[in-house]
N, C-alpha and C positions, 0 to 999 in steps of 0.2 A: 528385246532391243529397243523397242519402242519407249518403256518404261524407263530405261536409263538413259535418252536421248532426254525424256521432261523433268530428269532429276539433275543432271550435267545443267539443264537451262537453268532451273532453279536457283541451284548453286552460284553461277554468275548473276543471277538479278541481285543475290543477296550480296554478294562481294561486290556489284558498284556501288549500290546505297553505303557498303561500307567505307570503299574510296571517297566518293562524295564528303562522307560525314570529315573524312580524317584531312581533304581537304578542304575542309570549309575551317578546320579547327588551326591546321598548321600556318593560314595567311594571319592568324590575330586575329582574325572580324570575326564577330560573333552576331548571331542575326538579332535584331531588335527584341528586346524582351516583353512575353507577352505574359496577359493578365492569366492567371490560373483560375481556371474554371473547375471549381468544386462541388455538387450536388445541383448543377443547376444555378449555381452563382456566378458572377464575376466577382473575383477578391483581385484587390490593387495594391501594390506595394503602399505600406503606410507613409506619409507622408514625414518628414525631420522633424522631430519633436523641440519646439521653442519652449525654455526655461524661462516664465514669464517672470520672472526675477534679476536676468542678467543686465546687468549696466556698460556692459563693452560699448556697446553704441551711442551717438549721444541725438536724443530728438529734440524736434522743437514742435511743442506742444504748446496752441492756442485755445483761447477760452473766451466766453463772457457769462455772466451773469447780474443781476441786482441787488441791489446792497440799500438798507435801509441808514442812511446817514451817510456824509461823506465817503469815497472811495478812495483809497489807498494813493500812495504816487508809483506812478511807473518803473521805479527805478528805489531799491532800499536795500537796507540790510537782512531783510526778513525776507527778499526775492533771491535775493544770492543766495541765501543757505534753503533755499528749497534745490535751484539750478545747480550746486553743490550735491548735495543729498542726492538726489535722483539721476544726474547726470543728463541735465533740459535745460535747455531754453525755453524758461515759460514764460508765455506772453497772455496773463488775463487780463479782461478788461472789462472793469467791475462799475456799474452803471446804477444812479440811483434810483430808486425805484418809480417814482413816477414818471419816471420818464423812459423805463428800459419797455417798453409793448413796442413803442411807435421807433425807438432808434434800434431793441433787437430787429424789428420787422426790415427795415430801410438795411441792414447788413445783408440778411440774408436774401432780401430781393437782389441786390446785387453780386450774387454769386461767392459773395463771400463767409459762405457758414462756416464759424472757427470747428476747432475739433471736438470742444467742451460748450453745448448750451444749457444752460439754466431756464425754467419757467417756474413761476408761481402756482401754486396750489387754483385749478381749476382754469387753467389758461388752453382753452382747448384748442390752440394752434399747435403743443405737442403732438394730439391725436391725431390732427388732419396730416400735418407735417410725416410723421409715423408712415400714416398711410400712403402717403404719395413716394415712399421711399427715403424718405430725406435722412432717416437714421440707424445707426448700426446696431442689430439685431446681439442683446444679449448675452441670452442663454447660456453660451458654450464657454462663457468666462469666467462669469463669476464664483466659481465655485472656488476657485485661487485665493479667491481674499481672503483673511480673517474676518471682517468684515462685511461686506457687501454679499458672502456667501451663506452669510447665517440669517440675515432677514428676514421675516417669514413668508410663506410664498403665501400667505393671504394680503401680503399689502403690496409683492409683487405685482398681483394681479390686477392692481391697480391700474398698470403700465402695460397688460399685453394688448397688441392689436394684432389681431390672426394671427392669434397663439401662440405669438414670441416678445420676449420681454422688450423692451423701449427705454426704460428709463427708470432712474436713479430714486430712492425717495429720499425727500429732505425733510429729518427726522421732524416728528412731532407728537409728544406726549399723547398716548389712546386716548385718557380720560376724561369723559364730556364733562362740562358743569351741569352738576347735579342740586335738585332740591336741598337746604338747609334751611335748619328750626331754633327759634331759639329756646333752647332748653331751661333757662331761668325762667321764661313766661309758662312753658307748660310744670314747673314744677309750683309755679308761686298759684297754679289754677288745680292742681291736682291730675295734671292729662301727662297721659302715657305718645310718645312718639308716635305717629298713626301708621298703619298697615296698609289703608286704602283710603278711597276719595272720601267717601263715607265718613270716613272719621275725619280726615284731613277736613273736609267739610266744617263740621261740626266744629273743629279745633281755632280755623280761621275767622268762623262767627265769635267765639269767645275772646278770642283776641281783639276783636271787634267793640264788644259788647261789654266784657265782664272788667274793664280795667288792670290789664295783666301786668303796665309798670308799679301799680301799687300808687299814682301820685294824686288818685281822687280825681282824673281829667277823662273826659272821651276824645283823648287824643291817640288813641290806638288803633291798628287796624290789622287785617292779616295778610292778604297775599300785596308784594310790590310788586306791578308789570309796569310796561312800560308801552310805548307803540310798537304795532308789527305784533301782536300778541305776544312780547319776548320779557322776560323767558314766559318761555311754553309748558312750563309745571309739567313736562312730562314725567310718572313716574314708570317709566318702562319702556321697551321700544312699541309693544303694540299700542303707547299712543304718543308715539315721536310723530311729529309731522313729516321730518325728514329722512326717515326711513322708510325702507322698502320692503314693507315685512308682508302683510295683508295682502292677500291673494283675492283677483275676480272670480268670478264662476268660470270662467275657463282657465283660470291655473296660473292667470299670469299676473307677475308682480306689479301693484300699484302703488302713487304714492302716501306714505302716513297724511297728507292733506287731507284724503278725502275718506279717510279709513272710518270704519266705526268705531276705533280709538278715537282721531281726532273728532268724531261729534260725540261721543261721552265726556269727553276734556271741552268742548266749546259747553255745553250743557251747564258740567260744574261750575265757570266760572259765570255763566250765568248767572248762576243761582246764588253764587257770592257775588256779584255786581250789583242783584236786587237787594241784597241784604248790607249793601257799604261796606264788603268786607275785602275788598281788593280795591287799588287805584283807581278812584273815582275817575278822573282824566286821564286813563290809560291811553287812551286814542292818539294823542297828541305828545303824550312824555319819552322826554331822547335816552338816550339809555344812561348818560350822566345822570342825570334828573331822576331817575329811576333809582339810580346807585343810592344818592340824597336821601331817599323814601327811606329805603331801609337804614341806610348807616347813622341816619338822623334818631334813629330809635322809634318811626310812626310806625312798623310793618314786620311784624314778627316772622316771616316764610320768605326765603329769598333763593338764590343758586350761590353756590361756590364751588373751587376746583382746586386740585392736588398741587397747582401752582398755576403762577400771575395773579396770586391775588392780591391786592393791596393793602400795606401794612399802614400806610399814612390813615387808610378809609375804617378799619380797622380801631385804629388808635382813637378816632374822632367817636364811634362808635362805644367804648369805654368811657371816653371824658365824661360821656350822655351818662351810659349805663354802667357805671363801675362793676356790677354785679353779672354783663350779658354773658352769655355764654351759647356757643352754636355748635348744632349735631349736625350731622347728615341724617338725611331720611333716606333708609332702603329701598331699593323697587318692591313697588306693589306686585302681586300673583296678580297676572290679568284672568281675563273670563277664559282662554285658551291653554290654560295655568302657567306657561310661560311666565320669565320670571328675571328681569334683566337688564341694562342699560345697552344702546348699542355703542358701541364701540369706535371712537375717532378713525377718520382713513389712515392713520398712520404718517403721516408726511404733511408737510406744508411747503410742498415744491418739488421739483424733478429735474433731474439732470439727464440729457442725453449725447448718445455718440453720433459725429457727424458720418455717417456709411460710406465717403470715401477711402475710411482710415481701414476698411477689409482689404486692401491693396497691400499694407503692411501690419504685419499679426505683432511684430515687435513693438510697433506704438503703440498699438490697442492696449498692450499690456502695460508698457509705461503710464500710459494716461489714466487707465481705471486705477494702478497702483496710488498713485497720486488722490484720485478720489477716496480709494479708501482711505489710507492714510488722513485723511483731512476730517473722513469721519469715525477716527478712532476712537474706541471711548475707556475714560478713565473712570474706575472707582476713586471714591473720594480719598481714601487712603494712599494712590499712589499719583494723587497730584500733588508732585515734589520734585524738586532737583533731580535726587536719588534717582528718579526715570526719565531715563536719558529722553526717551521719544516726547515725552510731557514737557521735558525743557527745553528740547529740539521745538515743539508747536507751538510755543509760546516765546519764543527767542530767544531761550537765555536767563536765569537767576539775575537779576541787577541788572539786565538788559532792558526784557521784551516784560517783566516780572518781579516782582518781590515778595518773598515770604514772609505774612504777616498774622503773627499768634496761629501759626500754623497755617494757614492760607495762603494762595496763589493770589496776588492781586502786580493786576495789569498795570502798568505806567500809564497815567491818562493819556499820554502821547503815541499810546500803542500802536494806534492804528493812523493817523495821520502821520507818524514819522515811518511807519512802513517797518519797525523795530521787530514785529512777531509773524514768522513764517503761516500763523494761525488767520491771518488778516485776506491772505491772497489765496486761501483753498479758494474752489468757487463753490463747495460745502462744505462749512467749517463746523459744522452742527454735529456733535456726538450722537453716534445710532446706539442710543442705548438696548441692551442684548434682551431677549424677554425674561430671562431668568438672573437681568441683575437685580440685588438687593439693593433695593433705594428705596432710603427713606424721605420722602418730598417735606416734611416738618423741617428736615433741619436746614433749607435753605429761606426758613425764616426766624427771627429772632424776636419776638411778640408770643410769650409763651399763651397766648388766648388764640390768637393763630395758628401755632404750633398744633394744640391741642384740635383742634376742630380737623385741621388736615391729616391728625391722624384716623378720626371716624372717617372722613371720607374715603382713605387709602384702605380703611378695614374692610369696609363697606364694597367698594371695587375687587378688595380681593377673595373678597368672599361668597361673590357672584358670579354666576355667567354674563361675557359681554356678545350680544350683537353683530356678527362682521356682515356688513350689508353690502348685498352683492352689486348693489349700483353702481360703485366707489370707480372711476373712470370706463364707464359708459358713457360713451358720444351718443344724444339724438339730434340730430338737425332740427326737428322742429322745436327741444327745446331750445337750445341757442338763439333761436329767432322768437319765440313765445314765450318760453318758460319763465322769462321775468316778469312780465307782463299779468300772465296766466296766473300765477303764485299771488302778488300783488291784488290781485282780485279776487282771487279764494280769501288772503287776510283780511280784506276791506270787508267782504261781504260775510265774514263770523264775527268778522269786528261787532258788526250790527247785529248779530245773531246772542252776543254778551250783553250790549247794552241795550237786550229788547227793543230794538229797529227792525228788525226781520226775525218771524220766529224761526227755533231750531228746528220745527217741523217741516221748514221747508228745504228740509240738508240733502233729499232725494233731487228736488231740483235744482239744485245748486250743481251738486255733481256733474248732473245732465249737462247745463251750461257750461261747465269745466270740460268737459271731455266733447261737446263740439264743439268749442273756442281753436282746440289742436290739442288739451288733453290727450283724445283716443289714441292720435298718432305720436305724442310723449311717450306709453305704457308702451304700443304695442315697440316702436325703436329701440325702448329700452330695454324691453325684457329679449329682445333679438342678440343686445349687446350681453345681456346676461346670460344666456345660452352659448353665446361662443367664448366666453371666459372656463365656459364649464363647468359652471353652477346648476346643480341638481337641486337641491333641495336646502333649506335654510341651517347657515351654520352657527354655532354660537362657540364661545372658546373660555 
């Protein structure tokens, strides 16, 4: 009896939970929905997925950046067909460049940071800015673009501070300027391109010495430098000054200043200093004056690069020498057999997002869209009409453009009439891809030019380059020293070339460098190198 007294009870506990359930369902109300707990997890309903593509909405999207000449008018035809296209109100406000540090800075003091800022290649108010919050973290977006998502995340890296992306890079050709010979002197001397200093050595004395234009004068000589040791005749990165490759006894990254690269390279040009076979008055020559040396025909060993180089200095250079002709010199095998040029940071500027626009996910997408877009890039083959996008960024065939013997050329009014939607990107700079096929000769027409830039592009691509992991590391003490510091390590090798101080005293020079604020340059940097998350030295 007992037993079906506690099975009867049973039975009604489980029939009121069942009423209960059946009225909780029959009022409509259903009780708050909660998170499902899985193995130990909280999992959340995912969140509505935005198509960062969609134009239903319409924003208005601010900007500034610096502009090297004249800056656009506020109001054109090349603003409207962006405000069209995208479905925005854009308001950039393009500032010329000497004077955008001190009028960006006075905006943003005043509370008014637009949604698109621009900086210059090494403006480290980006970094600080970064850190204090001021901008909108990355990551999670780029991967949308055609674009901005293929970048390579070693020039990214540039841009992280604690661990998340920051900013935009504004392209810039990798390839440093490298050593060039002239190849009619070594062939009218019987000398082979040299491999290392050693011969480089030897090659610059003969240019010196042996008469290599042939006109019966001792008006020759070999290496042109200029003041500031520049160029720096590095053939390699172990003796770049400005890389960060040479490791202390404790492991950590120093700079090429005080490497034992850079006192083998102060040595060498010693030794051609004694011998008159580099710029007598290096100390004091600008880098125009420098240009002079060599294109004047006195100086057979100079630097050139896959582009910016001058066709006019070029030209003048033939008037001299009908017969000149210039190679690239390979990197040398260093003593570590490393074997390599390093490699430009990739950028000559940075764009970032102001971090209140995380409030709305729809703008963020509009406004990087836009950044891409501005840095799309065209093979040369489809800059034409025929691509709609390439006549859309330039404004138009007979507009913003004219095609001439096959070429895009701009209306000289392009940019002061506001004609080409290309004028108001705030980066207008093609991010070329790393596996486009570009040939850097053919944006010159000086077939001796041509020629030389292709040894150079052989030459880069046929090596390993460099990516040095300093490439946006913030130290505070160098900001406050590092110009200073630098400045003093050049002056005091200066005198170490032109036998004023010998090179034996390069052990104490060091010293002096690193408790000047050296020590605390290495140790900041290599803190910043660590949290980028650089292990070990990369090369690509």
């Amino acid at each position: 009896m007992k037993k079906k007294h506690i099975l009867i009870s049973f039975l009604l506990l489980v029939l009121s939970f069942m009423l209960v359930a059946c009225t909780d369902e029959s009022t409509g109300e259903k009780e708050p929905e909660k998170e499902k707990e899985t193995a130990g997890e909280t999992e959340k309903a995912p969140d509505k997925e935005i198509d960062p593509f969609d134009h239903s909405e319409k924003y208005t999207i601010t900007g500034m950046t610096f502009r090297f000449g004249d800056p656009p008018p506020l109001s054109s035809p090349g603003l409207d067909m962006i405000n069209e296209r995208f479905n925005v109100d854009y308001k950039p406000e393009i500032i010329p460049q000497g004077d955008y540090v001190e009028k960006s800075s006075a905006i943003v003091a005043s509370g008014s940071m637009p949604d698109l800022v621009g900086f210059q290649a090494g403006d480290t108010r980006f970094y600080q800015w970064a850190e204090d919050g001021a901008f909108l973290p990355l990551d999670d977006y780029l991967s949308h673009y055609a674009t901005l998502g293929k970048i390579p995340d070693y020039i990214y890296n540039s841009f992280k501070v604690n661990g998340k992306i920051y900013g935009i890079p504004r392209y810039s050709q990798p390839f440093p300027l490298t050593p060039i010979i002239r190849k009619d002197w070594l062939d009218k001397l019987g000398l082979e391109v040299p491999t290392n200093y050693e011969e480089l050595e030897k090659i610059a004395i003969a240019f010196t010495k042996e008469d290599p234009d042939g006109n019966g004068k001792a008006d020759t000589y070999g290496v042109a430098i200029g003041e500031n040791i520049n160029p720096n005749f590095n053939m390699g990165t172990y003796w770049d000054f400005n890389a960060w490759y040479h490791q202390n006894d404790n492991g950590d990254y120093i700079p090429g200043i005080i490497s034992d690269g850079r006192k083998e390279l102060v040595q060498f040009f010693a030794n051609l200093y004694k011998e008159g076979a580099m710029t007598k008055d290096f100390a004091v020559l600008d880098w125009a004056s420098t240009n002079n040396e060599f294109y004047s025909g006195k100086a057979g060993i100079f630097v050139g690069g896959v582009s910016g180089m001058s066709e006019e200095y070029f030209q003048g250079l033939l008037s001299i020498n009908p017969e000149a002709e210039l190679v690239a010199i390979p990197p040398f095998e260093a003593p570590d057999k490393s074997k390599g040029f390093t490699m430009g940071s990739g950028n000559s500027g940075m764009l970032a997002l102001n971090a209140k626009l995380a409030d709305d996910e729809g703008k963020i997408y509009r406004a990087l869209e836009l950044v891409d877009f501005g840095k799309t890039y065209f093979p040369a083959e489809e800059k034409n009409p025929q691509n709609a996008d390439f006549d859309f960024f330039l404004g138009k065939e007979g507009t913003g453009y004219n095609m001439e013997n096959g070429l895009p050329v701009q209306v000289p009014t392009f940019s002061s009439d506001g004609l080409s939607p290309s004028t108001y990107f705030l980066d207008n700079r093609e991010q070329v891809p790393d596996d486009a096929k570009i040939n850097y000769a053919d944006s010159y027409k000086l077939p001796e030019l041509k020629e030389m830039t292709v040894t150079l592009q052989e030459m880069f691509e046929s090596n390993q380059m460099y990516i040095d992991p300093s490439h946006g590391v913030l130290s505070p003490t160098n900001q406050e020293k590092g110009t200073d510091l630098m400045q003093f390590l050049i002056n005091e090798q200066s005198k170490m070339i032109a036998g004023q101080r010998p090179v034996s005293d390069w052990d104490a020079l060091v010293k002096e460098y690193l408790a000047k604020g050296g020590e605390a340059i290495i140790k900041e940097t290599n803190e910043g190198i660590k949290a980028k998350g650089y292990t070990e030295r990369q090369w690509k």
